[in-house]
Jmol script that loads the backbone (N, CA, C; Angstrom):
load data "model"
ATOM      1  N   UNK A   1     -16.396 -57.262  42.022  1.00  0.00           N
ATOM      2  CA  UNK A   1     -15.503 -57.155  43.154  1.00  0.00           C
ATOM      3  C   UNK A   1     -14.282 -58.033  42.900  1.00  0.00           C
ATOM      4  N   UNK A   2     -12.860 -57.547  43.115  1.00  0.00           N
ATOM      5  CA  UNK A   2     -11.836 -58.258  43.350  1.00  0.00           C
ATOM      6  C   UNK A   2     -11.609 -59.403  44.457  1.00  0.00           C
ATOM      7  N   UNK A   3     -11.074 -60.150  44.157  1.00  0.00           N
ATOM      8  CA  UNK A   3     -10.456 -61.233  45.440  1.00  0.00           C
ATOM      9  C   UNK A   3      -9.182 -60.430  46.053  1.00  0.00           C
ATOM     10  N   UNK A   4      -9.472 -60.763  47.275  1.00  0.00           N
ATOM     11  CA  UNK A   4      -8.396 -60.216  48.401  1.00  0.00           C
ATOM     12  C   UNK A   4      -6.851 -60.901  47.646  1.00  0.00           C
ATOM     13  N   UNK A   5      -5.641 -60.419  47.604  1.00  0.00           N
ATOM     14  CA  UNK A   5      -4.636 -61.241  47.842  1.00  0.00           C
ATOM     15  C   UNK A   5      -4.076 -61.199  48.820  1.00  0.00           C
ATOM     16  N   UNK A   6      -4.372 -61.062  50.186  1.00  0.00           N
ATOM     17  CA  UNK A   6      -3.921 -61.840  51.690  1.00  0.00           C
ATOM     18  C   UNK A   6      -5.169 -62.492  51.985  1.00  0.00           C
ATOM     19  N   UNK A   7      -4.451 -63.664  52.186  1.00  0.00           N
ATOM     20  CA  UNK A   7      -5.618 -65.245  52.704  1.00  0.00           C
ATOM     21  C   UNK A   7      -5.196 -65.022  54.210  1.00  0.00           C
ATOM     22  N   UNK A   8      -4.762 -64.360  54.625  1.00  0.00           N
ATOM     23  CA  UNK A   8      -5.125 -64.623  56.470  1.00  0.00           C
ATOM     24  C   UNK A   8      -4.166 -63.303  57.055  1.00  0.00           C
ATOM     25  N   UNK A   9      -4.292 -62.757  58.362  1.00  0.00           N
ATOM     26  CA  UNK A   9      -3.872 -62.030  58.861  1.00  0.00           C
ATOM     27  C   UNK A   9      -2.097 -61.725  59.093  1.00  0.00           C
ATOM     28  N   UNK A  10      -1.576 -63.174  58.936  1.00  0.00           N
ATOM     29  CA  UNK A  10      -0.412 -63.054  59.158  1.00  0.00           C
ATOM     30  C   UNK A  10       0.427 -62.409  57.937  1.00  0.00           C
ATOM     31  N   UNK A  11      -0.136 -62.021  56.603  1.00  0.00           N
ATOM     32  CA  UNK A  11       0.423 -61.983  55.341  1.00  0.00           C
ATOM     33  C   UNK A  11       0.419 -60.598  55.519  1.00  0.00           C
ATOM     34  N   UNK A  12      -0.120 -59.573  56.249  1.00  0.00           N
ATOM     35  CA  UNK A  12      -0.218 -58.069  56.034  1.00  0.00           C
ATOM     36  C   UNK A  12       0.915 -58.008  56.882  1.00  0.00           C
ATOM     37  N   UNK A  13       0.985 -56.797  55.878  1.00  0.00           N
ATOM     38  CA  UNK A  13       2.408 -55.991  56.581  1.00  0.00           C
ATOM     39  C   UNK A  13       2.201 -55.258  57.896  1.00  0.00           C
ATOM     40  N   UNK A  14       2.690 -54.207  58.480  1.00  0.00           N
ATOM     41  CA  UNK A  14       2.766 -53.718  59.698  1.00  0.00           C
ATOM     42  C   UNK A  14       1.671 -52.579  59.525  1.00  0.00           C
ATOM     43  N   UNK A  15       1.792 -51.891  58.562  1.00  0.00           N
ATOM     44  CA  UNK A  15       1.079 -50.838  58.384  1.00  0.00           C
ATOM     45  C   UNK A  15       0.711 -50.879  56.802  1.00  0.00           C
ATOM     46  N   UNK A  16      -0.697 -50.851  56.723  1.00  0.00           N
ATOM     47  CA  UNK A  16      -0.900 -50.425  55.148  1.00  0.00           C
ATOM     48  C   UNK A  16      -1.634 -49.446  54.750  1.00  0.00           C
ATOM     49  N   UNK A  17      -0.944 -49.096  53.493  1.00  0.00           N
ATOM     50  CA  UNK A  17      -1.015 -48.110  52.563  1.00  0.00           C
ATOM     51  C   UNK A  17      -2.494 -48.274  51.807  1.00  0.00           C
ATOM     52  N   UNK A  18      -2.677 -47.330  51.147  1.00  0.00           N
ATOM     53  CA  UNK A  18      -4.242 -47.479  50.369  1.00  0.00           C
ATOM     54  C   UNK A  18      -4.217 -48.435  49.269  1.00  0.00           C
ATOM     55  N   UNK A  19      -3.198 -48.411  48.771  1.00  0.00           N
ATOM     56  CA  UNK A  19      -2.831 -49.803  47.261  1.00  0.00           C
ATOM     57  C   UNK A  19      -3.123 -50.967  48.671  1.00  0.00           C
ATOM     58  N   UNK A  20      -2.795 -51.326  49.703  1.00  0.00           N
ATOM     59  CA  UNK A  20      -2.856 -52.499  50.589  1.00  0.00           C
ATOM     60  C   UNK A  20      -4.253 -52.552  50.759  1.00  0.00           C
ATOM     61  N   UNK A  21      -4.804 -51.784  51.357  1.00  0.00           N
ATOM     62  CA  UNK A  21      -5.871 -51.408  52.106  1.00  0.00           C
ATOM     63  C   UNK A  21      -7.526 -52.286  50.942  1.00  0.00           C
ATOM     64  N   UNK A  22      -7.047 -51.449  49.609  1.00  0.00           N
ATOM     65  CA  UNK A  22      -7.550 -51.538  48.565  1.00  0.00           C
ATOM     66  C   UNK A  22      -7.594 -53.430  48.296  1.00  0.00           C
ATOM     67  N   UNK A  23      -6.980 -53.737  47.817  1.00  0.00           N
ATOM     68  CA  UNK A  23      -6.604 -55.407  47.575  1.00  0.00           C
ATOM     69  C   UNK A  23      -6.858 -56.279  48.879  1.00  0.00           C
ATOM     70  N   UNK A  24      -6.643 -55.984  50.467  1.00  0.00           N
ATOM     71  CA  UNK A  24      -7.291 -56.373  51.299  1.00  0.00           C
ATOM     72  C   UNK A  24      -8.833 -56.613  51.347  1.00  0.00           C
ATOM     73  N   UNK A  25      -9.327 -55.509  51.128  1.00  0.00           N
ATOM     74  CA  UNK A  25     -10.610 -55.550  50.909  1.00  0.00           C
ATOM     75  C   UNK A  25     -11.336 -55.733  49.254  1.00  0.00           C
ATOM     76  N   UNK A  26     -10.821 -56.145  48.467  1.00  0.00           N
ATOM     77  CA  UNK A  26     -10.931 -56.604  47.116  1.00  0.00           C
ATOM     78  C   UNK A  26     -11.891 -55.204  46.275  1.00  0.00           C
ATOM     79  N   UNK A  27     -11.156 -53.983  46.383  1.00  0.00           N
ATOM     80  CA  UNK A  27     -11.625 -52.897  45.604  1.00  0.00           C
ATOM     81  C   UNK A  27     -11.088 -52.722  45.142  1.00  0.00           C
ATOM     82  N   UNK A  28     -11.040 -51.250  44.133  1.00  0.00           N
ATOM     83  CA  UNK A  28     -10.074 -50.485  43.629  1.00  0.00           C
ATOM     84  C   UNK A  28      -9.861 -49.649  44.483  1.00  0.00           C
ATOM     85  N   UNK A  29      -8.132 -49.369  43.837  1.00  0.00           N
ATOM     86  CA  UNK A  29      -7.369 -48.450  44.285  1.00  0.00           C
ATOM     87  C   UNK A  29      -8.034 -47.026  44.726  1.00  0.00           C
ATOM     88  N   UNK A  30      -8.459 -46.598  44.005  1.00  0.00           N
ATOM     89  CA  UNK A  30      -9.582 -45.165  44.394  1.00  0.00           C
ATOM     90  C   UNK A  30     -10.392 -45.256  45.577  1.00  0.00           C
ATOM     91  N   UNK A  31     -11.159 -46.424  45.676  1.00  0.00           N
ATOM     92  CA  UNK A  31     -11.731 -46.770  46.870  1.00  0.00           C
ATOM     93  C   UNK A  31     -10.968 -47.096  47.995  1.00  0.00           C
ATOM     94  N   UNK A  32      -9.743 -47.344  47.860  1.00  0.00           N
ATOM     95  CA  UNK A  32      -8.769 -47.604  49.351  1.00  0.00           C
ATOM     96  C   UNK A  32      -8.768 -46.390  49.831  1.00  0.00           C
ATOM     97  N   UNK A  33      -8.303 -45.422  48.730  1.00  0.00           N
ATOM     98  CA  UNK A  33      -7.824 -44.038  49.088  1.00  0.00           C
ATOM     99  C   UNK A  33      -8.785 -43.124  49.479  1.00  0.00           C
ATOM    100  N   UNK A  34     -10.035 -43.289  49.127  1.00  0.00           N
ATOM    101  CA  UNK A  34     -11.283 -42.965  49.676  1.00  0.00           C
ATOM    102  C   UNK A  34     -11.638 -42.770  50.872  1.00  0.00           C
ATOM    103  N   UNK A  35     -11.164 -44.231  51.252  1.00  0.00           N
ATOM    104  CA  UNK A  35     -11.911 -44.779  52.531  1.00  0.00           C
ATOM    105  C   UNK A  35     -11.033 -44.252  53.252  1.00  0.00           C
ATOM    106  N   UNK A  36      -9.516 -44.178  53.315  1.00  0.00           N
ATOM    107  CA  UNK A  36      -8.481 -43.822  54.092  1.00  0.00           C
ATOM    108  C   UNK A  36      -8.749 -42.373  54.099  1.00  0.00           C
ATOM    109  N   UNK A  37      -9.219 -41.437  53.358  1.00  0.00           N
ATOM    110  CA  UNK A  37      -9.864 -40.054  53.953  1.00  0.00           C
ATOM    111  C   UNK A  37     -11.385 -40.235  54.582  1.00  0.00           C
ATOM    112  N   UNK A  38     -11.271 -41.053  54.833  1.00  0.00           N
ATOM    113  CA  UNK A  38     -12.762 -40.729  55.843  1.00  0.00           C
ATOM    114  C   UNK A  38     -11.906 -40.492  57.411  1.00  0.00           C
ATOM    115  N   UNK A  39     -12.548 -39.653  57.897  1.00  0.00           N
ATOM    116  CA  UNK A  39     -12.660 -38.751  59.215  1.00  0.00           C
ATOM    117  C   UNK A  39     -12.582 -40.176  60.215  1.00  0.00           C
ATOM    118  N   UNK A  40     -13.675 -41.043  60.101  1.00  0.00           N
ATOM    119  CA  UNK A  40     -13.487 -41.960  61.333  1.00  0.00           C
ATOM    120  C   UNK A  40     -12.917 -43.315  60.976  1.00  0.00           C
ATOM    121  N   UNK A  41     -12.016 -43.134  59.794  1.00  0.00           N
ATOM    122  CA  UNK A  41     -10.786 -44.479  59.621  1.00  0.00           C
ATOM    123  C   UNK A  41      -9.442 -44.812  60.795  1.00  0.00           C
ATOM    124  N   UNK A  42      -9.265 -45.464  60.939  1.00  0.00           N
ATOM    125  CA  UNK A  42      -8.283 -45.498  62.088  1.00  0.00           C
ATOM    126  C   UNK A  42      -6.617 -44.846  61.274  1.00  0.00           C
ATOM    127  N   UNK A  43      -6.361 -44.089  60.945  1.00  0.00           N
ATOM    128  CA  UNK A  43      -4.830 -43.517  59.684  1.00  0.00           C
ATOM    129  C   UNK A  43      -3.960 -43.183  60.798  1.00  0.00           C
ATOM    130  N   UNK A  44      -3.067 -43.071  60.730  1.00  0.00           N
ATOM    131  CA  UNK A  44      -1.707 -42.470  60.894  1.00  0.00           C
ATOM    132  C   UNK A  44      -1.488 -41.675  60.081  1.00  0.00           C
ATOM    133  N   UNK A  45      -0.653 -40.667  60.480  1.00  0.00           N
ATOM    134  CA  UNK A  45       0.105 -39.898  59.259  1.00  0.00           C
ATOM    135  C   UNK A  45       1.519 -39.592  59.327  1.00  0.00           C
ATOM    136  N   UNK A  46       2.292 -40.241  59.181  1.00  0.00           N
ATOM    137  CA  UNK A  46       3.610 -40.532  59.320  1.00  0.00           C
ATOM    138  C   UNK A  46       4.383 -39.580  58.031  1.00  0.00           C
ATOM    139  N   UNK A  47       5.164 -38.588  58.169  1.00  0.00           N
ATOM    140  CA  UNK A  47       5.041 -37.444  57.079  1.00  0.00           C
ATOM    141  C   UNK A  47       3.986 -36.925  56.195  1.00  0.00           C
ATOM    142  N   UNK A  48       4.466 -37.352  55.393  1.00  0.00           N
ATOM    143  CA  UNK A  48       3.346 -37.303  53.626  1.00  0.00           C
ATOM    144  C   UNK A  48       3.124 -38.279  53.722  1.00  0.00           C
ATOM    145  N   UNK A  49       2.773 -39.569  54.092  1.00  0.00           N
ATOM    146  CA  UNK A  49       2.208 -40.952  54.192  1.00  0.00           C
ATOM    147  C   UNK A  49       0.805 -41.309  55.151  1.00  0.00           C
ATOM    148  N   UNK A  50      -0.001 -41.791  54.436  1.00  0.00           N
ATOM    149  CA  UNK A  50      -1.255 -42.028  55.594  1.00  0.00           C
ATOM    150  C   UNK A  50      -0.976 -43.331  55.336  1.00  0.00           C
ATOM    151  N   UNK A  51      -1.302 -43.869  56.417  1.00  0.00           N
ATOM    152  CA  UNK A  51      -0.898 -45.561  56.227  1.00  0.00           C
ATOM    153  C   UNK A  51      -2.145 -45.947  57.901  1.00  0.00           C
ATOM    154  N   UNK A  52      -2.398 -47.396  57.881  1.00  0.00           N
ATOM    155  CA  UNK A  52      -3.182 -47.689  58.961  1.00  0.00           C
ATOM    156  C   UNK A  52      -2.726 -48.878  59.579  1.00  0.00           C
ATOM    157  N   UNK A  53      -2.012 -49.188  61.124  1.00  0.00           N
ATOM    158  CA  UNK A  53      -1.962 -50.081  61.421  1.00  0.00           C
ATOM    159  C   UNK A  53      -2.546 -51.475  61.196  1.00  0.00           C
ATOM    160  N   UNK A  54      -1.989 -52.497  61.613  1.00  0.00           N
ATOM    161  CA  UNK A  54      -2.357 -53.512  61.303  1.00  0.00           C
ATOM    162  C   UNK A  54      -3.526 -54.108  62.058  1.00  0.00           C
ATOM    163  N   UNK A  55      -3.417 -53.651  63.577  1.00  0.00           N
ATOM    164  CA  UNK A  55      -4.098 -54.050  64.603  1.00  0.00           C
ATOM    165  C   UNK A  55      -5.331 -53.375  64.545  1.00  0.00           C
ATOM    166  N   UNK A  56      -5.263 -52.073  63.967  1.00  0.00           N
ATOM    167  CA  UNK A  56      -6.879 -51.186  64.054  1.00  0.00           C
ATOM    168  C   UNK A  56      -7.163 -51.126  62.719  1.00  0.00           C
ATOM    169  N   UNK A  57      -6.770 -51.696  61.483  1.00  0.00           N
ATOM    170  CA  UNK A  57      -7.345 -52.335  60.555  1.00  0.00           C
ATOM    171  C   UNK A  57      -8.490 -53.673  60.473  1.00  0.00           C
ATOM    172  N   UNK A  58      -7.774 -54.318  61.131  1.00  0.00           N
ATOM    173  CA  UNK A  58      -8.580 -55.652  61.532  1.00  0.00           C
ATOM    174  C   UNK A  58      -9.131 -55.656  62.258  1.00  0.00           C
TER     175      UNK A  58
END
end "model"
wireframe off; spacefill off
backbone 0.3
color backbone group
């Protein structure tokens, strides 16, 4: 398993992407993007972009 590189809540951005999502939770990239197609993830879909708030991430 990877180490996270955000040490606390204030370091994430507004909305993250699966490369974010991924390194938040100390996986690989494949596994962010994974998880962000699961049916009961909290996503947005803002055009061609799935991205997940910050607030229903955490």
């Amino acid at each position: 398993m990877k180490d996270s590189v955000y040490k606390s809540y204030d370091e994430l951005p507004l909305f993250l992407n699966a490369k974010t999502v991924a390194r938040v939770l100390g996986i690989s990239p494949s596994g962010g993007y994974e998880l962000m197609h699961q049916q009961d993830f909290p996503t947005l879909k803002i055009g061609n972009r799935i991205v997940v708030p910050k607030e229903r991430f955490v």
